[in-house]
C-alpha positions as CSV (number, residue, x, y, z in Angstrom):
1,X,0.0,0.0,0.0
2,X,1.4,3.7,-0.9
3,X,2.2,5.0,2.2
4,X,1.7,2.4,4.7
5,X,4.6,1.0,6.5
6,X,4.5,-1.8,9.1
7,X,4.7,-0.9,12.2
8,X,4.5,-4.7,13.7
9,X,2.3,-7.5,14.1
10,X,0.1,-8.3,17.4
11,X,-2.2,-11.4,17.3
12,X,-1.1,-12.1,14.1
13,X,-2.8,-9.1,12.9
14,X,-0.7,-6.6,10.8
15,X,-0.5,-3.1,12.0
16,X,0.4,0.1,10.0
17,X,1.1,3.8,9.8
18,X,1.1,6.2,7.3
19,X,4.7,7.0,6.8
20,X,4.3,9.7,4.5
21,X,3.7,11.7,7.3
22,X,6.4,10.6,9.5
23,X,10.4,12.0,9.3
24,X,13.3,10.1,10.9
25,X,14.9,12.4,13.3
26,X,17.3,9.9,14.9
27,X,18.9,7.3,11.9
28,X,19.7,3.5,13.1
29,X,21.5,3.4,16.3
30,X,23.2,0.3,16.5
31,X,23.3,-2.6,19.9
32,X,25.3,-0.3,22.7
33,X,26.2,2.4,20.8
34,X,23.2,4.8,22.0
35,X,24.7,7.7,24.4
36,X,22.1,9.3,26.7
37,X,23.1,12.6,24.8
38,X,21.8,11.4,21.5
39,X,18.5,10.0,22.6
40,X,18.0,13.6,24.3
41,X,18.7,15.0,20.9
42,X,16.7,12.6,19.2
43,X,13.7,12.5,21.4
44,X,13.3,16.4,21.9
45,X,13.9,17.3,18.3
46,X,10.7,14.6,17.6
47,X,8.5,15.7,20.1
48,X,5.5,14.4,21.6
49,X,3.6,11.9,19.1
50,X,6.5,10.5,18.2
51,X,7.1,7.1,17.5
52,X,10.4,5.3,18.4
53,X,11.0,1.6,16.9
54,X,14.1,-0.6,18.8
55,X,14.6,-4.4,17.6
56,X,17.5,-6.8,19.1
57,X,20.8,-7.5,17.0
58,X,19.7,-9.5,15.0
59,X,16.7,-7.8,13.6
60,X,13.9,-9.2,15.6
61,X,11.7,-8.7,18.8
62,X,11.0,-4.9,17.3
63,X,9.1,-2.8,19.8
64,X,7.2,0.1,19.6
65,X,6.8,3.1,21.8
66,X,4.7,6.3,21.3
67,X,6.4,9.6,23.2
68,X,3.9,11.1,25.4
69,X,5.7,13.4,27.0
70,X,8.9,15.5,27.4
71,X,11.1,17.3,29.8
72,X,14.9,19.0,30.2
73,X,15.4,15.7,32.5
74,X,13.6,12.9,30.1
75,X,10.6,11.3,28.6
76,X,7.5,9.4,28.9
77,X,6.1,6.8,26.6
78,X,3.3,4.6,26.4
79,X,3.4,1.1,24.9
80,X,1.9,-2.5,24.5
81,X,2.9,-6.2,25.1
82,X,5.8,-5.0,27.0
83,X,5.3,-7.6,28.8
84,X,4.3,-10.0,26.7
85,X,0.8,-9.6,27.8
86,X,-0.6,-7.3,26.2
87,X,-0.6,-4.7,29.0
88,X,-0.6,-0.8,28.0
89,X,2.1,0.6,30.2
90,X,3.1,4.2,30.7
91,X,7.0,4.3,31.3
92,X,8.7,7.6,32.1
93,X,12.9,7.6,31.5
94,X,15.6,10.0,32.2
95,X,17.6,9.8,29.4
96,X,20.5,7.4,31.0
97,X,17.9,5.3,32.7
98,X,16.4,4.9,28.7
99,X,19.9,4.1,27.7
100,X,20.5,1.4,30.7
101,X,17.4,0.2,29.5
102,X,16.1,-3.2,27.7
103,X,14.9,-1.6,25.1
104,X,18.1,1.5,25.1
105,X,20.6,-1.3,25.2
106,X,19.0,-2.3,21.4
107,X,19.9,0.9,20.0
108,X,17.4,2.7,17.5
109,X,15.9,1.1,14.3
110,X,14.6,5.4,14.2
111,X,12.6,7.8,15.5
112,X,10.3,9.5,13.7
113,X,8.4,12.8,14.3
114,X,5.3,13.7,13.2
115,X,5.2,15.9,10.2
116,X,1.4,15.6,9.3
């Protein structure tokens, strides 16, 4: 579909977004290479309604979190299946603790801002 990108799969259902209206403001971020100074600079230049995409080294277990918030000191998200369960979960990270985390240990696949 023109302008439709995958943006994963839950219940083996497909899920998309229209990526026309989406920039990358980060680029790929490879496995322990994300600085806690780059994901400030990342996440504040995309804003809130941003969406951030991680996956593992070798290109699976993608996860998706939508930025809901944003401060001088960090940033809230909200996400699902987390935890496997499908749970909605609202997470708020300083930018080291996001680094430290599961998902800042993978890097960045991107994050894009909304551009409408």
């Amino acid at each position: 579909r023109i302008g439709h990108c995958p943006i994963g799969t839950a219940a083996k259902k497909k899920y998309y977004y229209d990526c026309r209206k989406f920039k990358d403001v980060s680029g790929r971020v490879a496995p322990g290479k994300l600085t806690a100074q780059k994901m400030k600079a990342a996440v504040t230049a995309a804003g809130v309604g941003a969406h951030i995409r991680t996956n593992n080294r070798i290109g699976q277990s993608k996860h998706s979190m939508s930025i809901i918030a944003v401060t001088d000191s960090g940033f809230t998200v909200t996400d699902a299946n987390s935890d496997g369960k499908n749970t909605i979960k609202v997470t708020t990270y300083t930018w080291s603790s996001y680094v430290s985390s599961k998902y800042g240990k993978r890097g960045l696949y991107y994050i894009k801002k909304y551009v409408g």
